[in-house]
C-alpha positions as CSV (number, residue, x, y, z in Angstrom):
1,X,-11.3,28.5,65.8
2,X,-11.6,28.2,62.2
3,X,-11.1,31.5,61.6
4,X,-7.7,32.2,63.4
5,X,-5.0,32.8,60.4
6,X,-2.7,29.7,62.1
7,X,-5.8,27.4,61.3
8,X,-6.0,28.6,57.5
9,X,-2.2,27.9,57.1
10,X,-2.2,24.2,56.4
11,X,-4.9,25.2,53.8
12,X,-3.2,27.2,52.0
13,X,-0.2,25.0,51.8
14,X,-1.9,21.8,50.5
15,X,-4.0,24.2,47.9
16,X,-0.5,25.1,47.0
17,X,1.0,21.6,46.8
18,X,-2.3,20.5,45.1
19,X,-1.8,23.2,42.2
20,X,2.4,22.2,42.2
21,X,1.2,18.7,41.6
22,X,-1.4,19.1,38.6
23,X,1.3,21.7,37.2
24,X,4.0,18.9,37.3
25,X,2.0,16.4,36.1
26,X,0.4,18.7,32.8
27,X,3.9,19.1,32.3
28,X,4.9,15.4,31.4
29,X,2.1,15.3,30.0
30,X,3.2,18.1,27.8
31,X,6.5,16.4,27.3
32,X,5.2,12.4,26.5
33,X,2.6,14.3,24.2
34,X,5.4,16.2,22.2
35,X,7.8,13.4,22.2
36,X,5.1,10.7,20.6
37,X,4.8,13.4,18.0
38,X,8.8,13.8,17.4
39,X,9.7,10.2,17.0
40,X,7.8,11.3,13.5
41,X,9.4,14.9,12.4
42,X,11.0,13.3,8.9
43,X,7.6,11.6,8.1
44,X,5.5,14.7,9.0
45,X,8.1,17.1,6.5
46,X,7.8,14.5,3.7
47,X,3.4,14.9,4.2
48,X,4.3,19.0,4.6
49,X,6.5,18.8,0.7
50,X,5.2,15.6,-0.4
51,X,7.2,17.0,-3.5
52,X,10.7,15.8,-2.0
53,X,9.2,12.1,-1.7
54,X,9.1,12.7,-6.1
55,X,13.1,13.5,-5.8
56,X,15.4,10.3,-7.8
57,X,17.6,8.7,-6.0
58,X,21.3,9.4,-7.5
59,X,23.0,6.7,-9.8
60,X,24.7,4.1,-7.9
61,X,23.4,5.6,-4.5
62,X,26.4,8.4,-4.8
63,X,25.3,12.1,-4.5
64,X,26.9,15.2,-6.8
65,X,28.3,16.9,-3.3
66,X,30.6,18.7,-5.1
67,X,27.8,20.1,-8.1
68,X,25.4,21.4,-5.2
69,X,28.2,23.1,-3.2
70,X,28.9,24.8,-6.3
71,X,24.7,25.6,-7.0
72,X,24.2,26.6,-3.8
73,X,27.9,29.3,-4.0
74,X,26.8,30.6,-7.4
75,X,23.3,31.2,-5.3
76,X,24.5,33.1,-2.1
77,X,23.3,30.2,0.0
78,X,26.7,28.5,1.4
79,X,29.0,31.2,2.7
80,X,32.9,30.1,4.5
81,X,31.2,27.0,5.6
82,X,28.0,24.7,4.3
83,X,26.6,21.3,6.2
84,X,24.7,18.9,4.1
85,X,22.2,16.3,5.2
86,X,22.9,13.7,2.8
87,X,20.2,11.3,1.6
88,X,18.0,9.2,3.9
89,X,14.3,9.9,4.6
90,X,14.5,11.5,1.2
91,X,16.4,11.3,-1.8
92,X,17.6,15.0,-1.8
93,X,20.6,16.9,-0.6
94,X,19.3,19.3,2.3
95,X,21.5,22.6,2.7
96,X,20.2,24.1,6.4
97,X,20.5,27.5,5.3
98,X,22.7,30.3,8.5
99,X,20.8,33.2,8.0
100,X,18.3,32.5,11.0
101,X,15.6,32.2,8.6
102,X,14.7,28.3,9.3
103,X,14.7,27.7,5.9
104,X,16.0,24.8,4.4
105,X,17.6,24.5,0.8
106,X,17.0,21.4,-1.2
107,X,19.3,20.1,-4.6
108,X,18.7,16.9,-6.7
109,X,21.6,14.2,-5.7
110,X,22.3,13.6,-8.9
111,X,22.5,16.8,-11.0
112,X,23.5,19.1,-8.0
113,X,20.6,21.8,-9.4
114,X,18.5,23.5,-6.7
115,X,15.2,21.8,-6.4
116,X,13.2,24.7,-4.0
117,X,13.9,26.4,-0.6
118,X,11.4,25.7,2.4
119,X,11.0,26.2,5.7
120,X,12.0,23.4,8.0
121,X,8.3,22.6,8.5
122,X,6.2,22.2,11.7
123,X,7.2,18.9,12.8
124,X,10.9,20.9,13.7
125,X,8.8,23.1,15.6
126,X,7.0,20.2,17.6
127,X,10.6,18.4,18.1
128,X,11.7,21.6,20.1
129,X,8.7,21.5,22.2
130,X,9.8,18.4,23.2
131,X,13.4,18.9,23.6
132,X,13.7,21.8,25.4
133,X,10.0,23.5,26.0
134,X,10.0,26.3,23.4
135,X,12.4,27.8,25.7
136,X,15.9,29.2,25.2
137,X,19.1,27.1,25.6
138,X,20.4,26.0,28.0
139,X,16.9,26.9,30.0
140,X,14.5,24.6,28.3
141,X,16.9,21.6,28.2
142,X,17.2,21.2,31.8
143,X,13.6,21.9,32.4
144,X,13.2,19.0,30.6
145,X,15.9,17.0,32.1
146,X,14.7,17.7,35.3
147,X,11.0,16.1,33.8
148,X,13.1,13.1,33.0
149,X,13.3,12.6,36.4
150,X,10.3,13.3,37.5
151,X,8.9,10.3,35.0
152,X,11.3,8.4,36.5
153,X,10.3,9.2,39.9
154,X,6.8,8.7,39.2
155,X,7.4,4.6,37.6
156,X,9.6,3.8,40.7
157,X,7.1,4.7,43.1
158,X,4.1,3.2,41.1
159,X,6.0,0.2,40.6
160,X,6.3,0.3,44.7
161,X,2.3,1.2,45.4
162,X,1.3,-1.8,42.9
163,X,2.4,-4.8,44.6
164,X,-0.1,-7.0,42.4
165,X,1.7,-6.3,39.1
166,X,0.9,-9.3,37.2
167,X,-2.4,-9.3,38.1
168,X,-3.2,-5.8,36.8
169,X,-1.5,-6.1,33.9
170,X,-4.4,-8.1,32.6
171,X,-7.0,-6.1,34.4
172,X,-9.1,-3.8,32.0
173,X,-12.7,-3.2,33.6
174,X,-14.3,-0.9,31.1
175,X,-18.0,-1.7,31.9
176,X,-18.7,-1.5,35.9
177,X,-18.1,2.7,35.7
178,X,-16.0,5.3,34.9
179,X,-13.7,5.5,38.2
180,X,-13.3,2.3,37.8
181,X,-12.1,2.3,34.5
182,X,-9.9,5.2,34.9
183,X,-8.4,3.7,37.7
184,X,-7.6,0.3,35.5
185,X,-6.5,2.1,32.9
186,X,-3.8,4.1,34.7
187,X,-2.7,0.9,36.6
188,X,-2.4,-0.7,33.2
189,X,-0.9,2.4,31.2
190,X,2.0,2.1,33.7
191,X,2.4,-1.6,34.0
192,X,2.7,-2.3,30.6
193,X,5.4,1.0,30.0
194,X,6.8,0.5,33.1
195,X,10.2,-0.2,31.4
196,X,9.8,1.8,28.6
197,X,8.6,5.1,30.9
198,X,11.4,4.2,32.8
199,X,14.4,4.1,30.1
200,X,12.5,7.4,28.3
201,X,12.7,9.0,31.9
202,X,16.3,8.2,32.6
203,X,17.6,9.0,28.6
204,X,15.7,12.1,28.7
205,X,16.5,13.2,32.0
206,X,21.0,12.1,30.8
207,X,20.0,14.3,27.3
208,X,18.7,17.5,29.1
209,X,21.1,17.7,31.5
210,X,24.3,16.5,30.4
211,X,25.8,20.0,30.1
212,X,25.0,20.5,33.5
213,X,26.3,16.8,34.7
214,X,29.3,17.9,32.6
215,X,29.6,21.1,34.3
216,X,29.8,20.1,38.1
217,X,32.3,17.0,37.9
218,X,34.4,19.4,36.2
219,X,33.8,21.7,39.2
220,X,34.4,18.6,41.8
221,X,36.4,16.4,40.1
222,X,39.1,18.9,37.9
223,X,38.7,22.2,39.9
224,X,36.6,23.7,36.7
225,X,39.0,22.1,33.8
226,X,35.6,21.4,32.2
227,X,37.8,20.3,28.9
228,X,39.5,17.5,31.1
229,X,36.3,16.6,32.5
230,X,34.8,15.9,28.9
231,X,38.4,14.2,27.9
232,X,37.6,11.7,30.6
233,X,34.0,10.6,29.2
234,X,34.9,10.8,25.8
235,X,38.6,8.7,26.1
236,X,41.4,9.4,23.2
237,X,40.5,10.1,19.4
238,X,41.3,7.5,16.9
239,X,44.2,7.4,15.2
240,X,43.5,9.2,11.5
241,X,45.4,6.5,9.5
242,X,46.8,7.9,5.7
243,X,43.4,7.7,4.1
244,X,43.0,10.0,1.4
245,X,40.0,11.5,-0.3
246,X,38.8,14.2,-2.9
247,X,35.7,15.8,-2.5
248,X,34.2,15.0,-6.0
249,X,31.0,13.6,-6.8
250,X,30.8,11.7,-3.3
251,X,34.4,9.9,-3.1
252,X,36.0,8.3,-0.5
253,X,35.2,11.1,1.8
254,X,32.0,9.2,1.8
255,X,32.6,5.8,1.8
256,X,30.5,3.2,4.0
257,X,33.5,2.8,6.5
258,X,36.4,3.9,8.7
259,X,39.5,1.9,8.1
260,X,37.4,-1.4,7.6
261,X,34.9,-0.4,10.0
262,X,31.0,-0.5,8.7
263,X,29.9,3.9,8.6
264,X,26.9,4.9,7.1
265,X,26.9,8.9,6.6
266,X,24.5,11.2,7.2
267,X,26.2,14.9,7.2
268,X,29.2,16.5,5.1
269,X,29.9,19.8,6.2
270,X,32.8,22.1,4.5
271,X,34.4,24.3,6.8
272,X,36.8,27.3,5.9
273,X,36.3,27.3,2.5
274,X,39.1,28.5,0.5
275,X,41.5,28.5,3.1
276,X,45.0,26.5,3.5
277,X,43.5,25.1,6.8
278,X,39.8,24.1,5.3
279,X,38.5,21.0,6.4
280,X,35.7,18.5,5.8
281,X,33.8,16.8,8.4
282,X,31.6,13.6,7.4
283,X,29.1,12.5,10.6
284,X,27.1,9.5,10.6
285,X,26.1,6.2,12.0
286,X,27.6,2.7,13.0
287,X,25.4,0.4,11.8
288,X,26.9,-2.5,14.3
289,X,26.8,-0.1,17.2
290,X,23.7,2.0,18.9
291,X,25.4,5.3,18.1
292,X,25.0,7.9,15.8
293,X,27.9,10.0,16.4
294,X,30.9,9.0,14.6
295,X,32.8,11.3,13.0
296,X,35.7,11.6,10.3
297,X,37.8,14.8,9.6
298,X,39.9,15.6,6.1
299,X,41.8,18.2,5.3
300,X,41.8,20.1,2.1
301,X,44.1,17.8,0.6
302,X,42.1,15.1,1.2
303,X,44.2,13.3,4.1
304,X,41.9,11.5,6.8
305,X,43.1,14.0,9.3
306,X,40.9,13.0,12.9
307,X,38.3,11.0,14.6
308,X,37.7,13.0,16.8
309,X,34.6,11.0,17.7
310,X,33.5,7.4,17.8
311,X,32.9,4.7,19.3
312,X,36.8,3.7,19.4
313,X,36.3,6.6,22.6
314,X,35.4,3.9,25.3
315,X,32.8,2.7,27.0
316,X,31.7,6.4,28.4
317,X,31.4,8.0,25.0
318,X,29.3,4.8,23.7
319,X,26.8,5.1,26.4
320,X,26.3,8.8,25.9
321,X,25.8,8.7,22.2
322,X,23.0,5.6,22.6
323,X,20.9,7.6,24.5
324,X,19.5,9.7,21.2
325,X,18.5,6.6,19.4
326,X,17.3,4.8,22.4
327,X,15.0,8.0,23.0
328,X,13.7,8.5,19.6
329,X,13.7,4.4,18.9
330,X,15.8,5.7,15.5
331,X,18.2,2.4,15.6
332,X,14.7,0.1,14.1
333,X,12.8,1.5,11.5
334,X,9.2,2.5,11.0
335,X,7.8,-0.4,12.8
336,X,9.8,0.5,16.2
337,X,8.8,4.1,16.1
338,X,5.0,2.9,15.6
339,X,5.8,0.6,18.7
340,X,7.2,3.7,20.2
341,X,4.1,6.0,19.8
342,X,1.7,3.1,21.4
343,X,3.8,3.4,23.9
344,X,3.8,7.3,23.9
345,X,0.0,7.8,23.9
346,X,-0.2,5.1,26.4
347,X,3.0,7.2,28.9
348,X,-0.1,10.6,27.9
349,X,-2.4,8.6,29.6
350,X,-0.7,8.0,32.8
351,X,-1.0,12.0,34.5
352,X,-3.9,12.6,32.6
353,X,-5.9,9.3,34.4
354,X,-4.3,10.3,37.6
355,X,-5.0,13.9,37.6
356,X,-9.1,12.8,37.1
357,X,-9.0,10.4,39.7
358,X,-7.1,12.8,42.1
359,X,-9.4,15.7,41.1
360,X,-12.2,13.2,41.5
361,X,-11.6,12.4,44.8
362,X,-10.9,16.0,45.8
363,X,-14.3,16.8,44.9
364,X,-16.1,13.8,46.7
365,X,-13.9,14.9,49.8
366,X,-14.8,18.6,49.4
367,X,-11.3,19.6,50.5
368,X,-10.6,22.0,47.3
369,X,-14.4,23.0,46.3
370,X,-12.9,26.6,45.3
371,X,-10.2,25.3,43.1
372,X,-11.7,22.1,41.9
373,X,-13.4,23.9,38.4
374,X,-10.3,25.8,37.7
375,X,-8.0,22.5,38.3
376,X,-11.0,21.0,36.0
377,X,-10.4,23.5,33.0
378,X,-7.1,23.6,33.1
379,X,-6.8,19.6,32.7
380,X,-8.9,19.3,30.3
381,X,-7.6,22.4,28.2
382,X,-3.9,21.3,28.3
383,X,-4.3,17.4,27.7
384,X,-6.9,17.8,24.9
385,X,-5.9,21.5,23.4
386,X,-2.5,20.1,22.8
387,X,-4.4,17.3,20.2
388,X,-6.3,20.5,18.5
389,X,-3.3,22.2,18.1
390,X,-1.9,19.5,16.9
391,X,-4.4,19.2,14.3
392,X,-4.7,23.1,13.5
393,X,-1.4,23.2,12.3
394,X,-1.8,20.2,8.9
395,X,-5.1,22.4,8.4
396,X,-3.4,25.5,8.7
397,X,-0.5,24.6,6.4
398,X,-2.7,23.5,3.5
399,X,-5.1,26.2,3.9
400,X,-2.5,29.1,4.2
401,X,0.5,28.0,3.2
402,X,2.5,31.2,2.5
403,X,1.6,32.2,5.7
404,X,3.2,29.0,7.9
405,X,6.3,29.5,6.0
406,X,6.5,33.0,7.8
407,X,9.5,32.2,10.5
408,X,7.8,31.4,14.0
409,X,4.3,31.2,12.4
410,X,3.7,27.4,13.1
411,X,4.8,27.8,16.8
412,X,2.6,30.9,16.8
413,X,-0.2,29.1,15.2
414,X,0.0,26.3,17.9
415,X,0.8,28.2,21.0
416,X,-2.6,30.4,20.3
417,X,-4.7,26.8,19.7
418,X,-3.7,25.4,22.4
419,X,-4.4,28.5,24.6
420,X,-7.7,29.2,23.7
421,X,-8.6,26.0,24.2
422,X,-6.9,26.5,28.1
423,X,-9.1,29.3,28.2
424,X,-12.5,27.7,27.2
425,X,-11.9,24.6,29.0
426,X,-11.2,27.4,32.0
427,X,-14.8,29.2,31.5
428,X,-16.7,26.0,31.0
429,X,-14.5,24.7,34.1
430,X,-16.1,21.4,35.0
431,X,-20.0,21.6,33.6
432,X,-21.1,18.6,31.5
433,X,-20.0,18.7,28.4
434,X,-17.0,20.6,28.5
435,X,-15.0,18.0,28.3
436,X,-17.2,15.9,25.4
437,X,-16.6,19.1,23.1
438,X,-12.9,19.2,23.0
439,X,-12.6,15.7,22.6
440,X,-15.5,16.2,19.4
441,X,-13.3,19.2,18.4
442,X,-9.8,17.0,17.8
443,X,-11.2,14.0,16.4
444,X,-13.5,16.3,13.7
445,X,-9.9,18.2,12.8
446,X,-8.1,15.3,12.4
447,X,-10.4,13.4,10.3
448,X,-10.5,16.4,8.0
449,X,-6.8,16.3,7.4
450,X,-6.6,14.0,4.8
451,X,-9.5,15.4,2.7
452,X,-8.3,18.8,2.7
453,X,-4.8,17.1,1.6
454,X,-6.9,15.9,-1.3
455,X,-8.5,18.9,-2.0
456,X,-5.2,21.0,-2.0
457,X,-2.1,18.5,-3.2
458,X,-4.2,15.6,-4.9
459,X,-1.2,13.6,-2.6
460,X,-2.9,11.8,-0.3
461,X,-4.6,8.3,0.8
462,X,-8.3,8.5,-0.7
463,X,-6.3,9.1,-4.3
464,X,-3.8,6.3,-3.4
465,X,-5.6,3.1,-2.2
466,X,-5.1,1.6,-6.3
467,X,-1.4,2.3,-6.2
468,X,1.5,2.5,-3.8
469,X,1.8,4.2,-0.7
470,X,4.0,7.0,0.3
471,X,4.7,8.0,3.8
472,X,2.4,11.3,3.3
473,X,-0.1,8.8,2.5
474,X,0.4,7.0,6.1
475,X,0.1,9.8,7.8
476,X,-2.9,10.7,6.3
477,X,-3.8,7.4,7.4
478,X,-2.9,7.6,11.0
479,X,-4.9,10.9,11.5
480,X,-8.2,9.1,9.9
481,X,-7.9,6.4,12.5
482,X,-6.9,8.7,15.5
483,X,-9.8,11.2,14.6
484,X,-12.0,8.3,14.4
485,X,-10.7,7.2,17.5
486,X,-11.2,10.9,19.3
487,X,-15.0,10.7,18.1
488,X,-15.6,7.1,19.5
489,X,-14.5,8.5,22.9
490,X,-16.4,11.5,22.7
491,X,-19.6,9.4,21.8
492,X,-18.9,7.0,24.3
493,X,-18.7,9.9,26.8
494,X,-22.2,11.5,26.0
495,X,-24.0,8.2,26.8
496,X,-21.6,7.9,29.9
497,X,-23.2,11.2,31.2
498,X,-26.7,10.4,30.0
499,X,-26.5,7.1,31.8
């Protein structure tokens, strides 16, 4: 009876829904991984060119715009139009250079001269993973969008399975067995991030798809008028007012408000340059609002011409533009984004623990004896190759430097990592010991990121524990304690399996 092909059927649909399910969960995985990593892409391009943490500030906090437009003309780096990042996790002027070369140009605020031309650095790389998957645009937002939801999904119905909230909240059993552990720790993982998986679910999921969202209630609501359609969320620009600015060594153009109103700006970008209708945008941030979208338009006299965005738009507009700094805490310093990545690594743990107790069961049951060491090595490749890939790519940069600055290099350098580590964890499937190596593997890389940083720059913690602290010096810091962290589990692991 067995043995009819109507009797297989069912099988073949649960292995199918089985392999669907660890898929869907190694992808949020994939995403809370990335995203504990982004909330940190300044800090990790200030430890890449610890150099630009060495950069003055400019007198009376006012950068020479107008001398590094000029050095970066004279140089063939601005063409019709140039955008400056203007100074904030460091003291330079940062020219993103159009030539698709993902190179970044950097001038001294206060002189305007051209201090060096980098590459964007790995941590750009790593903020793409998590925005949009690697993959092209539009493609990779919604992917991730549609994860959003998924997370979302996911707290909703945990917070329905576990009616006894409160009392698993304190509920930690580390020393009656592993199951049982894994099973508290996923119980607690979720509990304790309920609300902030939940708000990281529903932002992401609003951020990935909003030029779809945008698309259909242009399709229902005004018959395709997709302009009227983003008119309605956005309400009426601001009225421009007869403000008037020349672009000299910062100027008005620059000035901490909009007609009274506190502005703290982040981007200048010249557009049209030399042209009658030139213009020049300034975007930045209101400090008294969770928004960091505000923008102010002159002409090339110097008239405040439009606000075309702001948070005078309405209550739509200021919703949208919160979601960014509610996603990537940027709206409350270091301390928030540190709160943020406890929070992270705690949202990693929450497929990874339910993958091993599902697989776990599986294999007590017997139901997927076939696919259970494949399912094995793949969870255990993804979910601890994406921390050794993570760590291959500090080592690589300081060990081959000119090499990572090749375009596409650091995603290359990654991408392989992390798939040979799929592939190991794959062949070992789930044999003792698999598992205990990988975890060895990333904690011994990221302890020895900070003393190849001292062995190559002379810029890091062990040379900076009599002085002051810069923020590549914190990094340093954080991989130290998380390799340590890595090891501690792996050791604890071995006398798990001896016991």
């Amino acid at each position: 009876m067995d043995d009819h092909p109507q009797a297989a059927s069912p099988k073949a649909w649960y292995l199918l829904h089985s392999w669907a399910g660890i898929i869907l969960a190694l992808m949020v995985y994939v995403v809370c991984a990335s995203g504990s990593v982004a909330l940190f892409v300044h800090e990790l391009v200030l430890w890449q060119y610890p150099e630009l943490q060495r950069i003055g500030a400019p007198p009376n906090g006012e950068p020479n715009v107008k001398a590094a437009l000029a050095q970066a003309t004279r140089r063939g780096l601005a063409g019709d139009s140039a955008s400056f990042q203007l100074p904030h996790h460091t003291n330079g002027l940062i020219l993103r250079l159009t030539d698709d070369s993902d190179r970044m140009a950097i001038f001294d605020p206060a002189s305007g001269a051209l201090v060096a031309i980098k590459p964007q650095g790995f941590g750009h790389m790593l903020r793409r993973l998590h925005s949009d998957l690697l993959l092209p645009f539009p493609i990779g937002a919604y992917a991730t969008g549609l994860l959003g939801i998924a997370l979302l999904f996911l707290v909703l119905t945990g917070v329905m399975t576990h009616r006894r909230l409160f009392r698993e909240v304190f509920t930690l059993r580390t020393g009656r067995g592993w199951r049982l552990s894994w099973s508290d720790t996923h119980k607690v993982a979720g509990t304790w991030g309920m609300v902030f998986l939940g708000m990281m679910g529903f932002t992401g999921s609003i951020l990935g798809l909003a030029g779809l969202l945008l698309l259909q209630t242009a399709l229902v609501v005004h018959r395709g008028d997709a302009g009227k359609a983003y008119a309605e969320l956005t309400g009426s620009a601001g009225q421009p007012g007869t403000l008037r600015a020349a672009p000299g060594r910062s100027g008005p153009m620059l000035a901490p408000d909009i007609a009274g109103e506190p502005f703290v700006p982040r981007f200048i970008t010249f557009s049209q340059r030399g042209d009658a209708k030139a213009t020049v945008t300034v975007d930045g941030e209101r400090p008294d609002y969770l928004s960091a979208t505000d923008r102010k338009i002159f002409d090339a006299q110097g008239q405040l011409v439009a606000l075309p965005r702001g948070v005078h738009q309405g209550a739509g507009w200021r919703t949208y533009s919160a979601m960014l700094p509610l996603h990537f805490g940027d709206f409350g310093g270091a301390g928030l984004k540190f709160v943020y990545l406890i929070l992270g690594l705690a949202a990693c743990m929450l497929p990874v623990s339910g993958i091993v107790l599902w697989l776990d069961r599986q294999r007590h049951a017997g139901t997927l004896a076939r696919s259970h060491r494949l399912m094995h090595g793949l969870c255990a490749g993804v979910t601890l190759g994406f921390p050794i890939a993570f760590a291959s790519l500090f080592l690589a940069d300081r060990l081959a430097p000119g090499a990572m600055a090749v375009q596409g290099a650091p995603a290359i350098v990654f991408i392989a990592t992390w798939a040979l580590c799929a592939a190991w964890a794959l062949w070992r499937g789930a044999q003792p010991g698999a598992v205990r190596g990988l975890l060895g593997l990333a904690g011994v890389l990221f302890v020895l990121v900070a003393p190849l940083n001292a062995l190559t720059t002379r810029d890091t913690l062990l040379f900076a524990l009599p002085g002051p602290f810069d923020t590549s010096h914190m990094v340093d810091g954080v991989m130290l304690a998380l390799g340590a962290g890595l090891l501690l589990a792996s050791r604890r692991l071995k006398a798990a399996e001896r016991g």
